[in-house]
NUZA-667497 format. One line per 10 residues: number of its first residue (from 1); their letters; for each residue x, y, z of N, C-alpha, C, O, CB. Coordinates in steps of 0.02 Angstrom, whole numbers, plus 50000, padded with zeros to 5 digits. Glycine has a CB too. Example, Ala and Ser with C-alpha at 12.3 -4.5 7.8 and 13.67 -1.06 7.14 Angstrom:
REM NUZA-667497
1) AS) 50660,49716,50390,50615,49775,50390,50660,49835,50390,50712,49834,50423,50565,49776,50452 | 50642,49888,50354,50684,49947,50357,50645,50002,50394,50670,50057,50402,50704,49970,50286;
END
This chain:
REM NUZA-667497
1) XXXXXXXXXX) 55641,48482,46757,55661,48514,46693,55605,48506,46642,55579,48450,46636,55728,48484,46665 | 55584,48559,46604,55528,48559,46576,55544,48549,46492,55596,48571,46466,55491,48624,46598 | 55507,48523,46464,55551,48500,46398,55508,48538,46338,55447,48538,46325,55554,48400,46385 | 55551,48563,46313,55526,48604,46225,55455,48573,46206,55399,48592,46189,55591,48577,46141 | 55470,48547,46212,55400,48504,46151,55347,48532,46220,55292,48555,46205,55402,48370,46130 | 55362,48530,46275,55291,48528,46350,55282,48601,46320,55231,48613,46287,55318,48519,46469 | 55336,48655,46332,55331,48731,46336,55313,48738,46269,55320,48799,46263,55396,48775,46360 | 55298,48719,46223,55264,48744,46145,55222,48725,46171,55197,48773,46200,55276,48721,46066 | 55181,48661,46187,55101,48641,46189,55080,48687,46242,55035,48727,46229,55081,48556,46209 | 55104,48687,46297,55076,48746,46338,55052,48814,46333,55000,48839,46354,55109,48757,46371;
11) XXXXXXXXXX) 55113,48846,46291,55099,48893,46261,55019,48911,46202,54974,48953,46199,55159,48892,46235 | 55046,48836,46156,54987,48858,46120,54912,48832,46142,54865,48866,46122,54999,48837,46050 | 54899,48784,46176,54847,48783,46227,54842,48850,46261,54788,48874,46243,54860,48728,46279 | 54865,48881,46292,54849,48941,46327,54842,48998,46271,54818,49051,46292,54905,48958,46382 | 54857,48995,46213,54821,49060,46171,54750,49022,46134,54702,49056,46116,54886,49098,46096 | 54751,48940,46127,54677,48922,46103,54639,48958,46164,54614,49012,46151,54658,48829,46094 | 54634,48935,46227,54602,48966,46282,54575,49029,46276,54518,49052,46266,54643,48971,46330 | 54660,49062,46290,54645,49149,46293,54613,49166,46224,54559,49193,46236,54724,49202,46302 | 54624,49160,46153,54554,49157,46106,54484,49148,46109,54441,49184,46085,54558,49120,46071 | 54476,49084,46149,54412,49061,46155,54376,49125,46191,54338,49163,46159,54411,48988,46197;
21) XXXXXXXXXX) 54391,49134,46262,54378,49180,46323,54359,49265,46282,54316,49307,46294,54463,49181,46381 | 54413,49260,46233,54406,49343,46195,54331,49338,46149,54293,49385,46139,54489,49362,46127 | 54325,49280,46128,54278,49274,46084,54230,49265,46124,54182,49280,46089,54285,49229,46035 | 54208,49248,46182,54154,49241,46227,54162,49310,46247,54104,49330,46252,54157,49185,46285 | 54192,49347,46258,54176,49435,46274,54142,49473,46232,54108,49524,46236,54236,49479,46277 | 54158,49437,46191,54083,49492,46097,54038,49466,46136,54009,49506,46173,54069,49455,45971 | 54021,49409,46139,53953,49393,46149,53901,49413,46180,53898,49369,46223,53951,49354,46164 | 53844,49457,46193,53824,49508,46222,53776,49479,46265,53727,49446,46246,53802,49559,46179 | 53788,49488,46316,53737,49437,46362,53707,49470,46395,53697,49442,46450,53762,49386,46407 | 53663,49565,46387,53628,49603,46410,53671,49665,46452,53651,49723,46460,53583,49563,46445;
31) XXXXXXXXXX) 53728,49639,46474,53757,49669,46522,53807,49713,46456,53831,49687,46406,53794,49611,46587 | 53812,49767,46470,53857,49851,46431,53920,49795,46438,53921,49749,46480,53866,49961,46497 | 53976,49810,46386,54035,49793,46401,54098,49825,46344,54088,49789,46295,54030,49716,46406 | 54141,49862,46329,54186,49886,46298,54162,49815,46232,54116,49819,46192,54269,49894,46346 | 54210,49759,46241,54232,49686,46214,54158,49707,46161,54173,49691,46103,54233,49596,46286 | 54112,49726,46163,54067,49724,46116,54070,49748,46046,54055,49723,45993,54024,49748,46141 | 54103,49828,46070,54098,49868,46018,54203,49876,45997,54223,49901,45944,54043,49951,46050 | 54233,49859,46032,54311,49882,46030,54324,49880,45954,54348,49928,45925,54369,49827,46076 | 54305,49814,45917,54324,49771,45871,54311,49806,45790,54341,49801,45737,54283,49703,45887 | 54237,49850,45820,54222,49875,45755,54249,49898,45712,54290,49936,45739,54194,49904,45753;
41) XXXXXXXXXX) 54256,49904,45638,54305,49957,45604,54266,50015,45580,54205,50011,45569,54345,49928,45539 | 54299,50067,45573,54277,50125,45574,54322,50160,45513,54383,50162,45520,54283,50154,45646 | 54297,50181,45467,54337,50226,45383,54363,50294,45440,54328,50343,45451,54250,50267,45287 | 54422,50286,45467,54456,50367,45476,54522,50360,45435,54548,50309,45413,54478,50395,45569 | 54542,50424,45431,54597,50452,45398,54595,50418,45335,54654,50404,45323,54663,50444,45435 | 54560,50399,45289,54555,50362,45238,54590,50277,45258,54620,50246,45214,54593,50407,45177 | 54585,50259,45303,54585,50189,45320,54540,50159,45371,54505,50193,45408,54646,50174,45340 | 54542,50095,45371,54496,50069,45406,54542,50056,45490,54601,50041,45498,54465,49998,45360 | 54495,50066,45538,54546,50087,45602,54482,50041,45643,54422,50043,45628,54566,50198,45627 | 54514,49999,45701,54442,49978,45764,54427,50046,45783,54441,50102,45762,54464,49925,45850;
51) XXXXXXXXXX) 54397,50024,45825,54334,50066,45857,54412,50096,45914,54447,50146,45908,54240,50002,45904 | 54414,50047,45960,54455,50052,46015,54523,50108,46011,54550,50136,46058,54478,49980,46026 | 54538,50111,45946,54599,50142,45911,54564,50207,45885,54611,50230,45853,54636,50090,45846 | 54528,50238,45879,54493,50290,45884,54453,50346,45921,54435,50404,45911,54476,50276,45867 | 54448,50291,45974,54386,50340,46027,54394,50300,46086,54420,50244,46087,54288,50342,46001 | 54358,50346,46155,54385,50320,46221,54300,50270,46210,54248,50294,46189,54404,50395,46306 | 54312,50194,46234,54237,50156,46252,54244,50144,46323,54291,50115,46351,54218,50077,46210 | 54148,50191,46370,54168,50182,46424,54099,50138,46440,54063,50139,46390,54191,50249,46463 | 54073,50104,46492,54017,50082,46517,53989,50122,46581,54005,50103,46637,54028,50014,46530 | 53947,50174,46573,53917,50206,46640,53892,50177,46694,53895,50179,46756,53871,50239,46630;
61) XXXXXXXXXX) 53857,50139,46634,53786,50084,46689,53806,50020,46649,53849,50015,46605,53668,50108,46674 | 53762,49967,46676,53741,49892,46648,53720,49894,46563,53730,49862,46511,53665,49863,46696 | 53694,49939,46581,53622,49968,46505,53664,49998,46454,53631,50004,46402,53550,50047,46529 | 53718,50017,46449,53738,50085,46416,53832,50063,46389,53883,50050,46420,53728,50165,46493 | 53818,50067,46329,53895,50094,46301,53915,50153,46265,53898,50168,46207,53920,50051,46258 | 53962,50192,46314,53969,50268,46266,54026,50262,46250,54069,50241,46289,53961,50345,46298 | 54037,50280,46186,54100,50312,46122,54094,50400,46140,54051,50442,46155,54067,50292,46010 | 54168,50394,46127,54185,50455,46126,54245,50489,46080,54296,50519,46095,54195,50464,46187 | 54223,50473,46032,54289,50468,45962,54338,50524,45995,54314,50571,46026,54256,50500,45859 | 54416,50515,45985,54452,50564,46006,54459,50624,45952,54483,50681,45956,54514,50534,46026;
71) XXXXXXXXXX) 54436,50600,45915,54447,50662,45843,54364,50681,45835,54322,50642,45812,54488,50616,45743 | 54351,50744,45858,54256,50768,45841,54242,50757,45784,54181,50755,45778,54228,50847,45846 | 54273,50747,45727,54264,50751,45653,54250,50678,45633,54234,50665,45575,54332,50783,45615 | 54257,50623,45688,54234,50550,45683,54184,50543,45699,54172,50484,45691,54262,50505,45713 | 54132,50573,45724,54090,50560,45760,54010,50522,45698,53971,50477,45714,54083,50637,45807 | 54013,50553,45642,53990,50533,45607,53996,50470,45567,53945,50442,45548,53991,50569,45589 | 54073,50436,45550,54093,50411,45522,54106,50318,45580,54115,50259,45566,54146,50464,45492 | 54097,50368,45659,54088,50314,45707,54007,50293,45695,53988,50240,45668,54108,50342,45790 | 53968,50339,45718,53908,50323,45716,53874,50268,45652,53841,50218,45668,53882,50388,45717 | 53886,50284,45588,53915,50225,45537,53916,50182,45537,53874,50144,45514,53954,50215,45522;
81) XXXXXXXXXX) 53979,50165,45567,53987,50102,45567,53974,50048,45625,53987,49988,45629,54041,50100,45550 | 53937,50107,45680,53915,50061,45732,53857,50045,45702,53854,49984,45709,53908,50086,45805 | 53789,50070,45661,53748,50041,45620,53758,49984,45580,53721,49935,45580,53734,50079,45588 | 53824,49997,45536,53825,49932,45491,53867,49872,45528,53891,49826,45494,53860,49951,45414 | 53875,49875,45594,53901,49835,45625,53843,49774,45650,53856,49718,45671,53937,49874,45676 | 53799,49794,45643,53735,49741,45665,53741,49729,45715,53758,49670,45723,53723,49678,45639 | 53735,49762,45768,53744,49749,45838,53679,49745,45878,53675,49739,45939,53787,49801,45866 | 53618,49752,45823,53558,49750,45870,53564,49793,45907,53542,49783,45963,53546,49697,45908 | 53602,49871,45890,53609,49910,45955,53606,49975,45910,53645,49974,45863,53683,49896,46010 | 53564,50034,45916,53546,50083,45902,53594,50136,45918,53592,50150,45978,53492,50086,45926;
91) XXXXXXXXXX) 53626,50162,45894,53687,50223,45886,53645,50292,45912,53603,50311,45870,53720,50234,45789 | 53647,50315,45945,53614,50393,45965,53661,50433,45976,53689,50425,46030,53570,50400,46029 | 53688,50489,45931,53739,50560,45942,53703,50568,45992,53646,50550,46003,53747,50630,45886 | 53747,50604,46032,53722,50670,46067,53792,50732,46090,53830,50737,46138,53677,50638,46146 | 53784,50763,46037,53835,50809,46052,53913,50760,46026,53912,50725,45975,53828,50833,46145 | 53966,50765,46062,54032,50729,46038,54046,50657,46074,54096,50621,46075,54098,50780,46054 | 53963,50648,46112,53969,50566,46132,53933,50539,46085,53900,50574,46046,53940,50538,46205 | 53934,50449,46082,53878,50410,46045,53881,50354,46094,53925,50314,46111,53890,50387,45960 | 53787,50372,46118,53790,50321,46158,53747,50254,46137,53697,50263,46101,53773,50348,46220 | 53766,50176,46161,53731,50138,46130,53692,50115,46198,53725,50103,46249,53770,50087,46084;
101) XXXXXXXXXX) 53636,50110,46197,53583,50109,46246,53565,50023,46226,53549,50004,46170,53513,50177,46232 | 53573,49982,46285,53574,49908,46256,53480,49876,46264,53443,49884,46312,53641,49852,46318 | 53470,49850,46219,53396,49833,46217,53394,49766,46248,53441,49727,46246,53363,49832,46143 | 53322,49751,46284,53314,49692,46334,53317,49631,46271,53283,49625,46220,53230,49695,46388 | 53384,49579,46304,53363,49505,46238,53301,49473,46255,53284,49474,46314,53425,49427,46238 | 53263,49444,46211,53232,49381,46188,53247,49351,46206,53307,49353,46216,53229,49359,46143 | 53210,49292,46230,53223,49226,46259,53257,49184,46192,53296,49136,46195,53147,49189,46292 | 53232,49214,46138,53255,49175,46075,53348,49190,46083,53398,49157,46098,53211,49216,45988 | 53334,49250,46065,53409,49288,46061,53465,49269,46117,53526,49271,46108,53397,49372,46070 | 53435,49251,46171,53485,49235,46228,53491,49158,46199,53550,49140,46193,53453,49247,46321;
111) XXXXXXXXXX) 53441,49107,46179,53472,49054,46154,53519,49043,46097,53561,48998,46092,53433,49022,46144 | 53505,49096,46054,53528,49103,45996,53619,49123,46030,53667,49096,46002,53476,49165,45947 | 53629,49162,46077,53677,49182,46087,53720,49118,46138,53780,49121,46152,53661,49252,46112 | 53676,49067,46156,53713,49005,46200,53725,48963,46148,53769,48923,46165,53670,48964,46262 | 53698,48949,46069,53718,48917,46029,53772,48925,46006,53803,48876,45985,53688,48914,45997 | 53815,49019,46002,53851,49044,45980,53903,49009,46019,53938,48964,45996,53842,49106,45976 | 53907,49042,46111,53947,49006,46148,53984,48949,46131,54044,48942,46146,53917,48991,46189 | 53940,48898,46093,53938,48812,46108,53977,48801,46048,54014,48752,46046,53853,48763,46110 | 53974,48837,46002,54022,48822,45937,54086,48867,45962,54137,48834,45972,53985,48851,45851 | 54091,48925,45972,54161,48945,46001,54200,48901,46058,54262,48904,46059,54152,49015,46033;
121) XXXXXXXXXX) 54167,48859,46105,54196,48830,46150,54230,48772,46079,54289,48763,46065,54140,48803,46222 | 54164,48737,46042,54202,48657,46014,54259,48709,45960,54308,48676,45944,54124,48579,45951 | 54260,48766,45936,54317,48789,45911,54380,48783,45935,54429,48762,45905,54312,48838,45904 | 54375,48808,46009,54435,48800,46059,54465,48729,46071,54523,48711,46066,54413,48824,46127 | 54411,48695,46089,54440,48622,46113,54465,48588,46047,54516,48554,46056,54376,48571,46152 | 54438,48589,45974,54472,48591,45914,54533,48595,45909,54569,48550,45887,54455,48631,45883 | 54556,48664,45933,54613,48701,45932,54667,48664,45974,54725,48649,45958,54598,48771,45956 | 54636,48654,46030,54667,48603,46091,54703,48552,46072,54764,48541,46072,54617,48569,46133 | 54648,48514,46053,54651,48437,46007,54709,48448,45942,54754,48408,45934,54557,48417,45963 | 54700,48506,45899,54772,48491,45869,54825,48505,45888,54874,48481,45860,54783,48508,45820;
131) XXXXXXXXXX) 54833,48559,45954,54918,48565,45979,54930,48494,46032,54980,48477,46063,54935,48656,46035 | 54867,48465,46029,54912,48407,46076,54948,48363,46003,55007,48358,45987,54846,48342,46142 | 54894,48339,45975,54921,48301,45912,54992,48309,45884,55036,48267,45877,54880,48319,45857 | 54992,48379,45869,55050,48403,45885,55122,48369,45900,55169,48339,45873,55034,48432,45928 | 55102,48394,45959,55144,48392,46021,55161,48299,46043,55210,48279,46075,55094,48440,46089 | 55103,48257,46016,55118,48192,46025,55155,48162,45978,55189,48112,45989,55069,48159,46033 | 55149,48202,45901,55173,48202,45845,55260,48188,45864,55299,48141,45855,55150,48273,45807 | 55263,48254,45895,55337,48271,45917,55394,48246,45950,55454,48245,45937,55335,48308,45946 | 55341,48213,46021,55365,48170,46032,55391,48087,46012,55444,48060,46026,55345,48181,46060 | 55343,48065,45981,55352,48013,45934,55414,48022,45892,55459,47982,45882,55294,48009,45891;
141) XXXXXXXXXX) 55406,48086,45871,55478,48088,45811,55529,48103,45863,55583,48097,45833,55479,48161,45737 | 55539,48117,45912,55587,48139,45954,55633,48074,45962,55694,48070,45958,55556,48169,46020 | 55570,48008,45981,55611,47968,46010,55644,47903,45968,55684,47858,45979,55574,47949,46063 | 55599,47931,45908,55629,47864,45844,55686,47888,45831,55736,47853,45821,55585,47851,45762 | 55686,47965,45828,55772,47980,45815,55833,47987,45855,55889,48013,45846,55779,48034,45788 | 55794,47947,45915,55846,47926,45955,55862,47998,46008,55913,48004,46042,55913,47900,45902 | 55831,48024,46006,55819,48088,46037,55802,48086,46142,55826,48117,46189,55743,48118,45983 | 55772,48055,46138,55744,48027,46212,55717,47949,46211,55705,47910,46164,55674,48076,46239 | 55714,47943,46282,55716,47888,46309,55612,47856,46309,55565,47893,46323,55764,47905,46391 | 55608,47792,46291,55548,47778,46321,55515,47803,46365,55453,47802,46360,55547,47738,46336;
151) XXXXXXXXXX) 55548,47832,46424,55500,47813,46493,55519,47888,46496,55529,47901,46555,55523,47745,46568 | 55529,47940,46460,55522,48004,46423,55462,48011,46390,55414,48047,46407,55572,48013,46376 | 55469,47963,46327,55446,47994,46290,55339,47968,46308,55289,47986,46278,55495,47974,46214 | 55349,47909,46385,55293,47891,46408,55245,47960,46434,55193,47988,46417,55311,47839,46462 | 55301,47969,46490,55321,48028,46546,55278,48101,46503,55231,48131,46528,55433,48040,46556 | 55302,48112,46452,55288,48173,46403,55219,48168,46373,55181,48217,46371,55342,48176,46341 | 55204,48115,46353,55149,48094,46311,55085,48118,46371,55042,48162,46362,55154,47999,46286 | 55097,48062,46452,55064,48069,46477,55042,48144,46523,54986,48155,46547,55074,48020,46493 | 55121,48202,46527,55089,48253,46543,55052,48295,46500,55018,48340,46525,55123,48283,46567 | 55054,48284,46421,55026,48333,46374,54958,48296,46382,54926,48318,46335,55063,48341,46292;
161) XXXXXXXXXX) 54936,48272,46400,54876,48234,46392,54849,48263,46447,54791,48284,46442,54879,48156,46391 | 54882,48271,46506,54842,48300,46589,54836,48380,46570,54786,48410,46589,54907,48288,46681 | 54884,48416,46533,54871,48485,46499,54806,48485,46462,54764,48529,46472,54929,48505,46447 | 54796,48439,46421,54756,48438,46383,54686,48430,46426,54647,48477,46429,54776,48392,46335 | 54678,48389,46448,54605,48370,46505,54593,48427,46542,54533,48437,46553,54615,48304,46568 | 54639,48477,46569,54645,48541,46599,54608,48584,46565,54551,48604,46580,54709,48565,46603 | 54656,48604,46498,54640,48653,46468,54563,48638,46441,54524,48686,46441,54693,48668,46419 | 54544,48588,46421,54469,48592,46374,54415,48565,46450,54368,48527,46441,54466,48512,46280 | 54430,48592,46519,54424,48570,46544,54385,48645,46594,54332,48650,46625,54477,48524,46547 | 54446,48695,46579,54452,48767,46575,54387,48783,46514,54341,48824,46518,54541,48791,46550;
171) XXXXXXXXXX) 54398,48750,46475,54346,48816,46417,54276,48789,46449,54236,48828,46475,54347,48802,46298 | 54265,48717,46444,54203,48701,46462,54173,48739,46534,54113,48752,46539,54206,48626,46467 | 54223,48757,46589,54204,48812,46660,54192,48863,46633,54153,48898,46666,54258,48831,46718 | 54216,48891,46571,54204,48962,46546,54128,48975,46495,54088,49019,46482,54278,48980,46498 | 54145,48897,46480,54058,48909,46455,53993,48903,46482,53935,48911,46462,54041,48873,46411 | 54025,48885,46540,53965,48865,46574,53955,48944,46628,53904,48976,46642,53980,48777,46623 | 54001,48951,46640,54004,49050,46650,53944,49092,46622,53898,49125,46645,54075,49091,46601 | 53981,49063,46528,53942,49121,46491,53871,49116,46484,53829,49160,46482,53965,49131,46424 | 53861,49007,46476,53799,48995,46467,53762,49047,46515,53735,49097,46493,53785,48922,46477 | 53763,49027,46596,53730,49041,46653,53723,49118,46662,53675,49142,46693,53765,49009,46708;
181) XXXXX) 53779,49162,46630,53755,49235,46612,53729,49264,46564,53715,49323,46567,53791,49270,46613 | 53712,49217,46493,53644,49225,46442,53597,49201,46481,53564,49236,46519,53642,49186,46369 | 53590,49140,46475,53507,49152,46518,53475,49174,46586,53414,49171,46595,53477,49098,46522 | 53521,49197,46635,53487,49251,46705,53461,49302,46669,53473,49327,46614,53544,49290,46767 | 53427,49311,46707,53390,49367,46665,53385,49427,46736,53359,49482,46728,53298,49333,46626;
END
Protein backbone atom coordinates (compact mmCIF):
# COMPACT_ATOMS: atom_id res chain seq x y z
CA UNK A 1 0.00 0.00 0.00
CA UNK A 2 1.48 3.15 -1.13
CA UNK A 3 1.06 6.10 1.19
CA UNK A 4 -0.07 9.91 0.26
CA UNK A 5 2.83 11.61 1.41
CA UNK A 6 5.14 8.62 -1.13
CA UNK A 7 2.48 9.46 -4.20
CA UNK A 8 2.88 13.49 -3.79
CA UNK A 9 6.81 13.19 -3.63
CA UNK A 10 6.75 10.96 -6.57
CA UNK A 11 4.70 12.86 -8.42
CA UNK A 12 6.51 16.02 -7.86
CA UNK A 13 10.00 14.51 -8.38
CA UNK A 14 8.79 13.28 -11.70
CA UNK A 15 7.63 16.83 -13.00
CA UNK A 16 11.21 18.38 -11.38
CA UNK A 17 12.67 15.63 -13.88
CA UNK A 18 10.24 15.91 -16.72
CA UNK A 19 11.11 19.98 -16.45
CA UNK A 20 14.64 19.49 -16.26
CA UNK A 21 14.66 17.03 -19.64
CA UNK A 22 12.22 19.92 -21.39
CA UNK A 23 14.71 22.46 -20.58
CA UNK A 24 17.63 20.36 -21.92
CA UNK A 25 15.57 20.14 -25.35
CA UNK A 26 16.06 24.22 -26.01
CA UNK A 27 19.42 23.59 -25.68
CA UNK A 28 20.81 23.45 -29.18
CA UNK A 29 23.45 21.04 -29.53
CA UNK A 30 23.92 21.43 -33.58
CA UNK A 31 21.43 18.86 -34.34
CA UNK A 32 17.68 20.71 -36.08
CA UNK A 33 15.04 20.02 -33.44
CA UNK A 34 11.21 21.44 -33.15
CA UNK A 35 12.03 21.93 -28.83
CA UNK A 36 14.21 24.88 -30.22
CA UNK A 37 11.98 27.12 -31.83
CA UNK A 38 8.20 25.72 -30.40
CA UNK A 39 8.49 28.17 -27.40
CA UNK A 40 8.89 31.35 -29.29
CA UNK A 41 6.18 34.04 -29.09
CA UNK A 42 4.97 35.43 -32.01
CA UNK A 43 2.34 39.06 -32.06
CA UNK A 44 -0.75 37.21 -34.09
CA UNK A 45 -4.24 38.18 -33.89
CA UNK A 46 -3.19 41.07 -31.70
CA UNK A 47 -1.80 38.65 -28.99
CA UNK A 48 1.16 37.07 -28.21
CA UNK A 49 0.76 33.20 -29.33
CA UNK A 50 4.15 30.33 -29.32
CA UNK A 51 5.48 29.57 -32.28
CA UNK A 52 4.04 25.85 -32.04
CA UNK A 53 0.36 27.32 -31.75
CA UNK A 54 0.71 29.04 -35.00
CA UNK A 55 2.56 27.18 -37.62
CA UNK A 56 3.40 23.47 -38.49
CA UNK A 57 7.63 23.09 -37.10
CA UNK A 58 9.13 20.38 -39.17
CA UNK A 59 13.01 19.11 -39.27
CA UNK A 60 13.97 17.88 -42.97
CA UNK A 61 17.55 17.25 -42.27
CA UNK A 62 20.01 17.50 -39.09
CA UNK A 63 20.88 21.15 -40.47
CA UNK A 64 17.48 22.62 -40.98
CA UNK A 65 14.29 23.91 -39.12
CA UNK A 66 11.24 24.83 -41.29
CA UNK A 67 8.08 26.95 -40.08
CA UNK A 68 5.26 26.95 -41.86
CA UNK A 69 2.81 29.48 -40.21
CA UNK A 70 -0.77 28.10 -40.78
CA UNK A 71 -2.16 31.57 -41.49
CA UNK A 72 0.13 33.15 -44.86
CA UNK A 73 -0.47 36.54 -43.35
CA UNK A 74 2.05 35.34 -40.33
CA UNK A 75 4.71 34.79 -42.16
CA UNK A 76 6.18 38.12 -41.57
CA UNK A 77 5.27 38.62 -38.09
CA UNK A 78 6.89 34.79 -37.62
CA UNK A 79 9.95 35.70 -39.31
CA UNK A 80 10.18 38.61 -36.46
CA UNK A 81 10.20 37.15 -33.95
CA UNK A 82 12.37 34.32 -34.86
CA UNK A 83 15.07 37.29 -35.19
CA UNK A 84 14.36 38.82 -31.90
CA UNK A 85 14.39 35.48 -30.44
CA UNK A 86 18.30 35.31 -30.43
CA UNK A 87 18.63 32.06 -31.58
CA UNK A 88 21.95 32.53 -33.31
CA UNK A 89 19.84 31.31 -36.17
CA UNK A 90 19.12 33.35 -39.33
CA UNK A 91 15.29 33.40 -40.46
CA UNK A 92 15.20 33.02 -44.47
CA UNK A 93 11.38 33.41 -46.16
CA UNK A 94 11.05 31.61 -48.96
CA UNK A 95 7.72 31.80 -50.33
CA UNK A 96 5.03 30.60 -47.27
CA UNK A 97 7.99 28.54 -45.56
CA UNK A 98 10.75 30.06 -43.09
CA UNK A 99 13.47 28.11 -42.99
CA UNK A 100 16.14 28.23 -40.17
CA UNK A 101 19.36 26.81 -41.61
CA UNK A 102 21.47 25.85 -38.29
CA UNK A 103 25.11 27.31 -38.22
CA UNK A 104 28.25 25.04 -37.20
CA UNK A 105 28.86 25.79 -32.99
CA UNK A 106 32.13 27.00 -31.64
CA UNK A 107 33.99 25.09 -29.49
CA UNK A 108 33.31 28.15 -27.22
CA UNK A 109 29.54 27.97 -27.80
CA UNK A 110 29.28 24.19 -27.31
CA UNK A 111 30.97 24.93 -23.84
CA UNK A 112 29.01 27.75 -23.24
CA UNK A 113 25.99 25.50 -23.96
CA UNK A 114 27.42 22.48 -21.31
CA UNK A 115 27.60 25.29 -18.71
CA UNK A 116 23.94 25.94 -19.48
CA UNK A 117 23.20 22.09 -19.09
CA UNK A 118 25.05 22.11 -15.59
CA UNK A 119 22.94 24.87 -14.01
CA UNK A 120 19.56 23.37 -15.38
CA UNK A 121 20.56 19.91 -14.04
CA UNK A 122 21.64 21.73 -10.19
CA UNK A 123 18.05 23.51 -10.86
CA UNK A 124 16.41 20.11 -11.00
CA UNK A 125 18.18 18.36 -8.26
CA UNK A 126 17.26 21.77 -6.23
CA UNK A 127 13.84 21.07 -7.06
CA UNK A 128 14.37 17.37 -5.92
CA UNK A 129 15.93 18.38 -2.69
CA UNK A 130 12.87 20.47 -1.76
CA UNK A 131 10.01 17.87 -2.53
CA UNK A 132 11.92 15.45 -0.47
CA UNK A 133 12.23 18.05 2.45
CA UNK A 134 8.94 18.22 1.93
CA UNK A 135 7.87 15.08 2.05
CA UNK A 136 10.23 14.35 5.23
CA UNK A 137 8.58 17.44 6.63
CA UNK A 138 5.34 15.41 6.34
CA UNK A 139 6.19 12.70 7.60
CA UNK A 140 7.58 13.99 10.78
CA UNK A 141 4.28 15.86 11.30
CA UNK A 142 2.39 12.76 10.43
CA UNK A 143 3.78 10.88 13.21
CA UNK A 144 3.91 13.46 16.17
CA UNK A 145 0.24 13.65 15.54
CA UNK A 146 -0.07 10.38 16.19
CA UNK A 147 -0.88 9.66 12.69
CA UNK A 148 1.59 6.55 12.03
CA UNK A 149 3.71 4.36 13.59
CA UNK A 150 7.70 4.66 14.01
CA UNK A 151 8.76 1.85 11.95
CA UNK A 152 6.35 3.80 9.30
CA UNK A 153 7.32 6.69 9.67
CA UNK A 154 11.33 4.96 9.45
CA UNK A 155 10.00 2.75 6.47
CA UNK A 156 8.71 6.21 4.60
CA UNK A 157 11.58 8.42 5.38
CA UNK A 158 13.84 5.72 4.09
CA UNK A 159 11.87 5.08 0.72
CA UNK A 160 11.65 8.91 -0.11
CA UNK A 161 15.23 9.04 0.25
CA UNK A 162 15.85 5.83 -2.40
CA UNK A 163 13.30 8.09 -4.77
CA UNK A 164 15.34 10.73 -4.18
CA UNK A 165 19.02 9.06 -5.01
CA UNK A 166 17.01 7.74 -8.21
CA UNK A 167 15.61 10.68 -9.36
CA UNK A 168 18.84 13.18 -9.13
CA UNK A 169 20.38 10.17 -10.16
CA UNK A 170 18.13 10.22 -13.50
CA UNK A 171 18.99 13.98 -14.23
CA UNK A 172 22.68 13.51 -13.72
CA UNK A 173 22.28 10.25 -16.84
CA UNK A 174 20.47 12.98 -18.70
CA UNK A 175 23.21 15.32 -18.43
CA UNK A 176 25.63 13.44 -19.18
CA UNK A 177 23.45 12.54 -22.51
CA UNK A 178 23.33 16.16 -23.25
CA UNK A 179 26.90 16.94 -22.10
CA UNK A 180 28.28 14.05 -24.62
CA UNK A 181 25.87 15.44 -27.49
CA UNK A 182 27.32 19.22 -27.17
CA UNK A 183 30.64 18.31 -27.52
CA UNK A 184 30.67 15.33 -30.54
CA UNK A 185 31.11 17.09 -33.06
Amino acid sequence: MSHPILTDVAARMKKAIDFTLHEFSSIHTGKASPAMVEGVMVEAYGSMMRLKECAAISTPDARMIQVQPWDKGLIRAVEKALQQANLGINPVVDGSLIRLPLPDLSKERRLEFVKVAHKLAEEGRVNLRHARRDAMENVKKAKKDGKMSEDEEKRLEKEIQTLTDKSIKDIDTHLAHKEKDLTTV
